[in-house]
Every structure is written in C-alpha cells, then in structure tokens.
N, C-alpha and C positions, 0 to 999 in steps of 0.2 A: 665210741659207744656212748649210748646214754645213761647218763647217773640217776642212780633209785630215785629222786625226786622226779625226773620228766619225764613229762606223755609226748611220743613225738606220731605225726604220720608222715608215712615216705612215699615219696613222688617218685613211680620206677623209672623214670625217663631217663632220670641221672644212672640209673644202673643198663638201660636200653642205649645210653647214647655211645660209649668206646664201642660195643659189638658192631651196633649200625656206623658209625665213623670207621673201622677197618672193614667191613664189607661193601662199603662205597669207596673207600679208596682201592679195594682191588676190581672191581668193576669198571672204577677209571682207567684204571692200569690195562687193564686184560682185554678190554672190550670197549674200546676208542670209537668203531663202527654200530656201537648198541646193539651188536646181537648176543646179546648176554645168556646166561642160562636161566633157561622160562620152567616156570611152574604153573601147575594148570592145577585148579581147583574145581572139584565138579559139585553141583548142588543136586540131589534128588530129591528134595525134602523142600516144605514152605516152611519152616523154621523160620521165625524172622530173626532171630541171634544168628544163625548160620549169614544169611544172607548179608548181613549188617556187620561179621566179621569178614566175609567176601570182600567188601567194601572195603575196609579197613585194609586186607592183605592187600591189594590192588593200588590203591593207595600209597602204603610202606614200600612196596618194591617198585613205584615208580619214583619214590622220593631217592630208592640208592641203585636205580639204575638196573635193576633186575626187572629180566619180563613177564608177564604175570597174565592166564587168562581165566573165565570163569566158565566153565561150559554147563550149561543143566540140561537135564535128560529127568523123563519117569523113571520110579524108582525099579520098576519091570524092568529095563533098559541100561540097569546101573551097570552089572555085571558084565557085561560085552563090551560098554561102553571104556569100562578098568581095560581087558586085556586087549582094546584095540589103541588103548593109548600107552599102552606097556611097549608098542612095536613102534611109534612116534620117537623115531630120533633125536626131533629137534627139543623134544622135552627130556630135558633134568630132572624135576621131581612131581608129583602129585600128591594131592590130598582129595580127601572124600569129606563133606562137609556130615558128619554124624550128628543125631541118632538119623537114620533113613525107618530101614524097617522097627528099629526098637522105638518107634514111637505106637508100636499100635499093638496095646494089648491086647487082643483077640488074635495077633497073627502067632501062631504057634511055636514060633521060635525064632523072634525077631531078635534079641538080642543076640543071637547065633549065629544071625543070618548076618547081621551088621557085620559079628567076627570074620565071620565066611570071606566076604568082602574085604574087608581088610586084607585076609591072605591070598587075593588075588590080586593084588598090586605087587609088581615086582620089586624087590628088595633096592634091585637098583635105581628105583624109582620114588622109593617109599619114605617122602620126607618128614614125615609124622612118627617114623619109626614104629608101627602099627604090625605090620605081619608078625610071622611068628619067627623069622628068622632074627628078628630083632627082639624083640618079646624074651624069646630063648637066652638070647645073648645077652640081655637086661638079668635076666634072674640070675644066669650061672656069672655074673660079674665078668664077662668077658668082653673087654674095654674097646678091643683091636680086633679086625677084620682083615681076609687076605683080597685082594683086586685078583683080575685075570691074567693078569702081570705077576701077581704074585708080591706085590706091593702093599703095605700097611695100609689099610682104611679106617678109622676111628668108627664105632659102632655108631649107628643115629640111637637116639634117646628122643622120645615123647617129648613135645616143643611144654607145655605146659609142665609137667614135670622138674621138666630143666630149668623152666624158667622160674620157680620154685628155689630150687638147688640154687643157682647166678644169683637170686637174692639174697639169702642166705650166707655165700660168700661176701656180697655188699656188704652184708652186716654185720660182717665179721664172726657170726656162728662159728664159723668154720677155722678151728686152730688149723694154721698153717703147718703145722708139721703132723697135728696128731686128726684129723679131720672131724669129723664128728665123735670123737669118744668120748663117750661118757655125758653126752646129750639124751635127754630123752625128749620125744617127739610124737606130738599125737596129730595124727590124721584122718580127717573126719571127712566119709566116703570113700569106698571102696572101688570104683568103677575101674573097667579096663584102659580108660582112656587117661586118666589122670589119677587118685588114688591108689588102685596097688601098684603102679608100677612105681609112682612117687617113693613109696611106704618101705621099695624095695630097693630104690638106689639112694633112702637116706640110710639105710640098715648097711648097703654097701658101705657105706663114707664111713661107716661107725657106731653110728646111732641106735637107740631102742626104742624103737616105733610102732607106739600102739596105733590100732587101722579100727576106726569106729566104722559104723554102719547099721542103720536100721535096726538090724535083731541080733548085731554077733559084737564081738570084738577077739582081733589078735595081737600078739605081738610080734615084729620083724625083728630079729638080730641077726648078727653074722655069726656061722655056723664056725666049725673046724677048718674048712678049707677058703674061710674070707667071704662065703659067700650069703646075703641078707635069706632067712629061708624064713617060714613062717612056723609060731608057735603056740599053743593053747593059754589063755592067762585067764586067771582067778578074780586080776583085780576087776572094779567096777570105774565107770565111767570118771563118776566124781573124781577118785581118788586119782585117775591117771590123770584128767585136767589141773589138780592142783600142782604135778609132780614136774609136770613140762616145761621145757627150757620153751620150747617153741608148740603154737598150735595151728593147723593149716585147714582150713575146713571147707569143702566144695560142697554143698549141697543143694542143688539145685531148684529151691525154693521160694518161695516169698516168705514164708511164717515162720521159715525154721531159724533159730537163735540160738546159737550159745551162750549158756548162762553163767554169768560174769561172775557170779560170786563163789563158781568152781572154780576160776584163774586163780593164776597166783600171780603178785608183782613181778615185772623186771620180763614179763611172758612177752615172745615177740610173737603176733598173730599176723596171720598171712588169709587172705579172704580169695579164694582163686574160684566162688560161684559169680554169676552175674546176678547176683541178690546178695543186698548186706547179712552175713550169717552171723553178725552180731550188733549189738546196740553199742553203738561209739561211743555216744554222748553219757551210758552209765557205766561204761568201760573207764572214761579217762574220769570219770567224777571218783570212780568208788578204787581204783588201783590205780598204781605206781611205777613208773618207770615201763611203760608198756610201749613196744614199738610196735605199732599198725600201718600193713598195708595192706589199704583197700582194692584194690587192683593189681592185676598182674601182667594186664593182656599187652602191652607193648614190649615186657620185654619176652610175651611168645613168641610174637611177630619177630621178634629179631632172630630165636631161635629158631624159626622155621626157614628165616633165610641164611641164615649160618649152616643149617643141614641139606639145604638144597645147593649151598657154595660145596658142603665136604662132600656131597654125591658129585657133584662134577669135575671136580679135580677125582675123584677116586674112580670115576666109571665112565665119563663121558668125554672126559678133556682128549682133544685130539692132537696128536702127538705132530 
C-alpha cells in the first residue's frame, strides 16, 4: 500500500494481466482446434464509444484465443435479432452494445425499452449479466446458481462492476478475511448498467455505500440477512466525499468534476466514465497519499471474457 506521503496512478493492466494469462491458458488447453467459445456483440446504435469498445473486445479475445463477432442490425431489428441468437448454439455468450433506444429522449420509454432488451437475452447467454435473473440474483446476494445438471454455476456479475470490485482487491481494500467492513464508499451515478449494481455488490462485501446521482442520494448496506439493500440518508454530498475510504465516479460527461477539496487524503479514486470526472493535476497537488485510477476498461475486457469462459463450462460444454 501507499504511505500518506504518495500520489500514485495505477496501470490496470497489471491487475487484467493473471485473469487474461489463466483464460489463455485454458483456451490452449481446451481448444487446440480454435473453435473456442464465441461471443457475439451486437451494435444497434452509432455510438462511437460502443463501436471503439467493439474494437477493443475483438481485439482482446483474439489476443487469448476466444472467438468473437460483431454483428449490427437497426435498432427496430434489435429484438428478433437477441432471441434468434438465443437459439445459435455455437454462441456462449452475448452482449448488446447500450444505450440503443435510451439515447433518444423523445422515445417514450427508452430507457425501458433498453431494460426490455436486456431481458430478452437468455440468461444462458447473458455475459454482461444484464437480465433480470442475474440482476435478481445480484441484489438478494445469491452468489451460486443451479445448471440443468443440477450442477453449481457461479452467478455472472456486470463486467464493469466487477472490474471495479478485482481492483479494489488489487489494492488491497479488501481485508482478506473481513472484506469490506467498515469501509465507506461513495459512488457517483446511479445507472442500471454500472452504478447500482456496483453500490450493491460493494454493500454485499461489507461496505457503506453512498449511490450519488443528479437529484438523490442513498445509502447501500447490508441488511439482517447479509444482503446490500438500499436506504434513505440525511447526509449531504460534501460530507460523504470527505468520509470515504474510496470514491468511484461514472458520469458520463465532459464538464462534470469532482471537487477535490471535498476528498479526503489517503482516498482511492476510481474513474470508470470515458471522461476524466476529476482534475488529476489538482488532485495530486492539493492531497495526499491518493491512489488514482484513471481507467478501467481492460480489466472489463477480461471480465467479460471470464464470464463468457464460466457460461461455457456451466451451460454449453459438451460432455
């Protein structure tokens, strides 16, 4: 760890590099012929971050040997196009490159409709861990899943999420025995995709996780029965940012900034928008012992192929 005096930033590569080294070496192992298990990524959106992480996943699963396609279709087209690749055997996992319809505020219930979608990709399929069987299984802390075997399947978690969480362990946040207790932790945005699910599996590990957002804030803790549930709180912005062991902030803008002289030293900040949501150079000038990382996105990329390896051994592997 770092001592109150240092500013460090961390390169997640070193935290992406053992996940991607054990999911290339079973890919060697298992799949000597390269017909490995493919994941297909669909775009209905010009999004250019969509398209530019396309890139990127195609990329990463050709470097370890996993197969990977991109198919696009109009966003009319999306829906049919999910449950006719739900019946494609030779695919292991899918993702939908989002927002599709939540980008168009005049469509009446786009972000609804994005959900919609979501739950029409099959669970066995869903390596984003997006439906609501997973979703479900995220909130009530319920870790394990049964196969058609009747076999243990580890739950999928939201790649972005997790990739959050695997950092965190990097940096040792996480007491090995007692996991998040006694951490508090604020997370900044709320969305379906990355934020509350975040907010709810750092509440699981232990944690007291305030969930910012535009016009609200809550707090996540764990309930009576272990599980993160959500709560009403009094405090105000300022005072949860000074309070924080760690701050995680996605907001998907250009102008938006966290204001540094709410941190507290010794804060480890975590940047998981594709915009800096903080000013670095008055972060490391004006506080101490702060650990920043600017990026997240490769060790996603590894999570989503770690959950597209545990959907094939749990649902696809042929006996």
């Amino acid at each position: 760890m770092t001592t109150a005096a240092e500013n460090r930033i961390v390169d997640v590569t070193v935290v992406a590099k053992p996940f991607l080294d054990d999911i290339k070496t079973f890919v060697d192992k298992e799949f000597p012929d390269g017909n490995s298990p493919k994941l297909v990524g669909i775009l209905a959106n010009e999004d250019p971050f969509a398209k530019m992480y396309a890139k990127w996943t195609r990329k990463a699963c050709e470097r370890v040997g996993l197969r990977y396609e991109t198919i696009e279709c109009k966003r009319t087209e999306l829906e049919d196009k999910v449950y006719e690749l739900n019946e494609d055997a030779e695919i292991s996992g899918m993702m939908v490159y989002y927002p599709v319809f939540g980008t168009l505020p005049s469509f009446m219930a786009g972000v609804s409709m994005d959900s919609y979608i979501s739950n029409c990709v099959d669970f066995k399929k869903d390596v984003e861990g997006m439906c609501f069987t997973y979703i479900q299984a995220l909130y009530r802390n319920q870790r394990v899943m049964k196969n058609d075997k009747g076999g243990n399947v580890k739950s999928i978690l939201p790649c972005t999420p997790l990739a959050c969480v695997k950092i965190l362990e990097h940096l040792q946040v996480y007491d090995s025995k007692e996991g998040l207790a006694g951490k508090t932790i604020t997370v900044i945005n709320r969305s379906q995709i990355v934020g509350h699910p975040l907010a709810a599996m750092l509440a699981n590990d232990g944690a007291e996780v305030y969930s910012k957002d535009i016009d609200s804030m809550f707090l996540f803790k764990k309930d009576s029965k272990g599980r993160g549930r959500l709560y009403e709180t009094e405090k105000n912005f300022k005072d949860v940012l000074k309070e924080s062991d760690v701050v995680i902030s996605g907001v998907p803008s250009k102008g938006y900034k966290v204001p540094v002289e709410d941190l507290s030293n010794n804060t480890v900040f975590l940047n998981v928008s594709s915009h800096e949501n903080v000013d670095k150079k008055e972060l490391f000038q004006k506080k101490k012992g702060i650990t920043y990382v600017p990026k997240v996105g490769k060790v996603t990329v590894a999570m989503l192929q770690r959950n597209l390896i545990r959907l094939y051994n749990g649902y696809h592997k042929k006996e």
